[in-house]
Z-matrix of the N, CA and C atoms (Angstrom, degrees):
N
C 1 1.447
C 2 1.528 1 111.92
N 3 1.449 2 131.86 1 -17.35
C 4 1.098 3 150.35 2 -172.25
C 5 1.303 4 96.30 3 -59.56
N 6 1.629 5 119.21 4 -52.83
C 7 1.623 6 125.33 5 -147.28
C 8 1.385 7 90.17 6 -95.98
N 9 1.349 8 144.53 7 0.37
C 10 1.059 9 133.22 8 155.68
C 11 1.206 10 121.49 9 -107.85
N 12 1.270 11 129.04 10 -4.31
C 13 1.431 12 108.24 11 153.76
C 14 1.653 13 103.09 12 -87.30
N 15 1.069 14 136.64 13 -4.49
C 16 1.510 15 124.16 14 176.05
C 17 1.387 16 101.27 15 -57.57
N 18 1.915 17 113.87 16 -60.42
C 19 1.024 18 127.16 17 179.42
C 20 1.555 19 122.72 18 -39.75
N 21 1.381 20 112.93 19 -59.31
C 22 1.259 21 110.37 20 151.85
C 23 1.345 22 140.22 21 -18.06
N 24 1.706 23 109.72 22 -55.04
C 25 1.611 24 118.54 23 -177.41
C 26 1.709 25 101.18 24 -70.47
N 27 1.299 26 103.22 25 -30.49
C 28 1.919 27 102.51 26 -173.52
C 29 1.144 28 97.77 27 -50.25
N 30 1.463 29 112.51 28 -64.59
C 31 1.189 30 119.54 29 -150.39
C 32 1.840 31 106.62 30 -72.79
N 33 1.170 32 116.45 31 -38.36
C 34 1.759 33 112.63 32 159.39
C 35 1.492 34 102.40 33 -22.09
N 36 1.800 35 105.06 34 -90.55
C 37 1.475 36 122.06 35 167.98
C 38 1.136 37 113.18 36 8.53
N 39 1.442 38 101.10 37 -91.68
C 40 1.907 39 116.47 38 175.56
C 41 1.484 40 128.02 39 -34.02
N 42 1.058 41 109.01 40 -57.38
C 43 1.526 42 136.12 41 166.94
C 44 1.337 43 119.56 42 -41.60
N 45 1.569 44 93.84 43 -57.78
C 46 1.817 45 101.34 44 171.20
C 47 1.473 46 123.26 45 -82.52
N 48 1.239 47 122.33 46 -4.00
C 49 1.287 48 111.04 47 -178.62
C 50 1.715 49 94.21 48 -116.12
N 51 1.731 50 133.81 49 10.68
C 52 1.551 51 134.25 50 155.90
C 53 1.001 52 101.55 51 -102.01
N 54 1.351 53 144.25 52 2.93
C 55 1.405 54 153.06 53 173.45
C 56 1.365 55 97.35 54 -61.06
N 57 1.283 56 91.79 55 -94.41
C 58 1.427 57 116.33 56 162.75
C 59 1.808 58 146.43 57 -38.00
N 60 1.321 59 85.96 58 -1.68
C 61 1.341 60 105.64 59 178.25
C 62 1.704 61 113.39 60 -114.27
N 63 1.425 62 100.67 61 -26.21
C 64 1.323 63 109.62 62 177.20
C 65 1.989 64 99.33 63 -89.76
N 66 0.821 65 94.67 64 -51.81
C 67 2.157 66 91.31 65 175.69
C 68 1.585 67 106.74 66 -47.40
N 69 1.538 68 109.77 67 -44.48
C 70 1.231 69 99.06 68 179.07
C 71 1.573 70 116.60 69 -66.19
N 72 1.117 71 119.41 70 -34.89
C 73 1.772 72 117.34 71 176.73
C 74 0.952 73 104.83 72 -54.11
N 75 1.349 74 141.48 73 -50.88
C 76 1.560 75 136.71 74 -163.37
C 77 1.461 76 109.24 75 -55.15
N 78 1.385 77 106.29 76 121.90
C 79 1.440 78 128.61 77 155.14
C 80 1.244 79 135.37 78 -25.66
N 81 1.744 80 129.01 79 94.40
C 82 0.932 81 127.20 80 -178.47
C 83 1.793 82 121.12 81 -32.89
N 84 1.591 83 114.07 82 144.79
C 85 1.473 84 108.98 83 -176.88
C 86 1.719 85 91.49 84 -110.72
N 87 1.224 86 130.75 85 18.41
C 88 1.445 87 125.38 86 -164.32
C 89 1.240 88 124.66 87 69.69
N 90 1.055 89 123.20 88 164.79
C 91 1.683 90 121.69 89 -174.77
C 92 1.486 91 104.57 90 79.69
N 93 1.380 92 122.27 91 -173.90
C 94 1.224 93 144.88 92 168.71
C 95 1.849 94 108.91 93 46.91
N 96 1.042 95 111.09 94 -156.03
C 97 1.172 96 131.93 95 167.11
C 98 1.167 97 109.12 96 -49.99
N 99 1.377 98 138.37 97 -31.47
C 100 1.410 99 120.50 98 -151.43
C 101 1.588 100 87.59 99 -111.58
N 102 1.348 101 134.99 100 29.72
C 103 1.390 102 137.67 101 148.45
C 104 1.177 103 115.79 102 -101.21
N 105 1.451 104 110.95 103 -32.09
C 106 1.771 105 119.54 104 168.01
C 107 1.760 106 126.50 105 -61.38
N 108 1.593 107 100.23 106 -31.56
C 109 0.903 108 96.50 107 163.10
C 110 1.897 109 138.66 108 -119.48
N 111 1.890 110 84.98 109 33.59
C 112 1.516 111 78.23 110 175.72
C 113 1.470 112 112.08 111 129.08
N 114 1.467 113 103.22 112 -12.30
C 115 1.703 114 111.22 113 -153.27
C 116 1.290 115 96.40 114 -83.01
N 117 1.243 116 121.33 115 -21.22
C 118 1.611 117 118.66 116 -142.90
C 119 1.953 118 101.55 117 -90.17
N 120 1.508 119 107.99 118 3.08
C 121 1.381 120 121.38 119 -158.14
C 122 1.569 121 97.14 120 -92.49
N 123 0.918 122 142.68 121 125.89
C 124 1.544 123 152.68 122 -157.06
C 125 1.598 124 100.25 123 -71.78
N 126 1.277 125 131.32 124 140.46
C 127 1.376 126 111.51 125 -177.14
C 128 1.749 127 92.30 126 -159.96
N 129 1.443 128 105.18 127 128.31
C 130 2.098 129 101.84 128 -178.91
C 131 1.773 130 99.54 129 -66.24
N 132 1.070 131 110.49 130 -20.91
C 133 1.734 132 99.49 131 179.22
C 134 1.598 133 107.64 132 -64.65
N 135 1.706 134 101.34 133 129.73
C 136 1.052 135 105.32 134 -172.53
C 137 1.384 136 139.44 135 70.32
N 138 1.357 137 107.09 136 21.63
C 139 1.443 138 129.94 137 179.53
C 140 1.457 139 118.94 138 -82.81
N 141 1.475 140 115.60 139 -13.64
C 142 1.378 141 114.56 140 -164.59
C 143 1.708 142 100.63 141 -79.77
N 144 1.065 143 129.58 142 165.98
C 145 1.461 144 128.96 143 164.56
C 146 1.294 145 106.70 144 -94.04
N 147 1.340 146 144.61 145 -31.76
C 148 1.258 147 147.12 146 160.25
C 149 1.599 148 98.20 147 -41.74
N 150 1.460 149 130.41 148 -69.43
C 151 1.515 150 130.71 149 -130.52
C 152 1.862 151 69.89 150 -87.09
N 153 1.006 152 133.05 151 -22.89
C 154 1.962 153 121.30 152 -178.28
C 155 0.720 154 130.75 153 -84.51
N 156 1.708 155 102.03 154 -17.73
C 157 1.693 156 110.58 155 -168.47
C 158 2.058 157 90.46 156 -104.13
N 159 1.540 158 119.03 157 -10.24
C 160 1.475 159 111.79 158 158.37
C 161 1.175 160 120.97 159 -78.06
N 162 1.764 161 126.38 160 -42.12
C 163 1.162 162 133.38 161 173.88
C 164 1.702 163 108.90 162 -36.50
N 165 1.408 164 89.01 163 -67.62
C 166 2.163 165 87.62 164 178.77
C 167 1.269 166 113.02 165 -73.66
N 168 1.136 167 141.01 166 3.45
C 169 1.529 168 124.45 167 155.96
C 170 1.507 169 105.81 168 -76.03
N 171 1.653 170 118.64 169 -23.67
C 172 1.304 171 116.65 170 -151.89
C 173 1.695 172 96.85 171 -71.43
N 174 1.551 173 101.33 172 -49.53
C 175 1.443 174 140.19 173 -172.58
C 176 1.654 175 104.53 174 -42.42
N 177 1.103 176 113.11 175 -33.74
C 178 1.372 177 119.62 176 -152.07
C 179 1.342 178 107.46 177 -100.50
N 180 1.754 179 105.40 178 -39.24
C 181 1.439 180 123.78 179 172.13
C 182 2.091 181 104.96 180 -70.65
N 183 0.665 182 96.88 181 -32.36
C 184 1.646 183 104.62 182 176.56
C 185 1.359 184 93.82 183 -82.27
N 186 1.583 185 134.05 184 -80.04
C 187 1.866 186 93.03 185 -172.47
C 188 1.260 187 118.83 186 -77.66
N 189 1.103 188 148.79 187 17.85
C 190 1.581 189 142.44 188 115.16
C 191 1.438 190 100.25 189 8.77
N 192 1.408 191 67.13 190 -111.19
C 193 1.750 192 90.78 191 176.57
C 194 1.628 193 142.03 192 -23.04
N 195 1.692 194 89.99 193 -45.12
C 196 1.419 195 118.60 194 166.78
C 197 1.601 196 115.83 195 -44.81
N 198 1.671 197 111.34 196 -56.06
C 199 1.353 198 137.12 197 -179.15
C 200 1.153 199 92.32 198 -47.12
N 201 1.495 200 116.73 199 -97.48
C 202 1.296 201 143.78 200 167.84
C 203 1.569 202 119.43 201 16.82
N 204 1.394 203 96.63 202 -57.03
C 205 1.769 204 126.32 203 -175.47
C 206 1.921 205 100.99 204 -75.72
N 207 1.027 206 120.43 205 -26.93
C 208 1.223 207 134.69 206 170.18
C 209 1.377 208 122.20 207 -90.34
N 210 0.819 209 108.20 208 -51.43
C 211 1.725 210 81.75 209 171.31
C 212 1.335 211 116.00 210 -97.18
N 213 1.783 212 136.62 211 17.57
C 214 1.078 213 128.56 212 158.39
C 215 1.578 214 112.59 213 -97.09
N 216 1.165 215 115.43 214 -22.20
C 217 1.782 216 118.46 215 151.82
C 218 1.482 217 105.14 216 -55.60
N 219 1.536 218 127.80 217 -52.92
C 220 1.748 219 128.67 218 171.07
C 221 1.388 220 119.13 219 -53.14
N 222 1.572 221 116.62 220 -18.95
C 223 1.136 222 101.04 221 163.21
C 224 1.606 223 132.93 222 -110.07
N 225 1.650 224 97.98 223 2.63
C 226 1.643 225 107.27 224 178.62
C 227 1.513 226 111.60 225 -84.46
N 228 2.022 227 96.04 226 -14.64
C 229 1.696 228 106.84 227 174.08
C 230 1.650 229 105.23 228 -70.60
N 231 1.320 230 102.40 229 -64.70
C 232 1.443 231 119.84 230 -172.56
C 233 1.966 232 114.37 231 -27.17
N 234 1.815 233 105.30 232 -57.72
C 235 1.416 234 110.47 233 173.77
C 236 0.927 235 120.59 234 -104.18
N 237 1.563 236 117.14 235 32.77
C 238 1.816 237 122.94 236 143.27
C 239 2.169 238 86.84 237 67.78
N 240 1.478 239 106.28 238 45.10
C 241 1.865 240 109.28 239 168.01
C 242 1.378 241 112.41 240 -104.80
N 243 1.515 242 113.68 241 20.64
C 244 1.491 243 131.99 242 164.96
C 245 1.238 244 128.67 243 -71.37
């Protein structure tokens, strides 16, 4: 059970740092933060609705997973399968 919760933490790892890499691609909508830092500036990258409407499927399928990896580490904590 050891080698799968190791596996587990990788895959957290992974997860959280494409998480985060994919949220950050997404296209400012104006407002908030993402005018403070820049977002609000018109840019053709990432203009297509195809390449946005893959980005958030991608996004979604990555914290999936993300979740997933979390509460089955929460439950190998929970009944002491460490």
């Amino acid at each position: 059970m050891d080698i799968l919760f190791i596996i587990l933490q990788v895959v957290l790892a992974i997860t959280s740092l494409l998480l985060t890499m994919t949220i950050l691609l997404h296209r400012g909508r104006g407002g908030g933060l993402s005018d403070m830092f820049g977002g609000g500036v018109t840019s053709s990258l990432g203009s297509s609705g195809v390449a946005e409407r893959n980005l958030n499927r991608l996004t979604v399928i990555i914290a999936l997973i993300w979740i997933s990896a979390i509460v089955t580490m929460g439950l190998f904590v929970r009944f002491d399968l460490v």
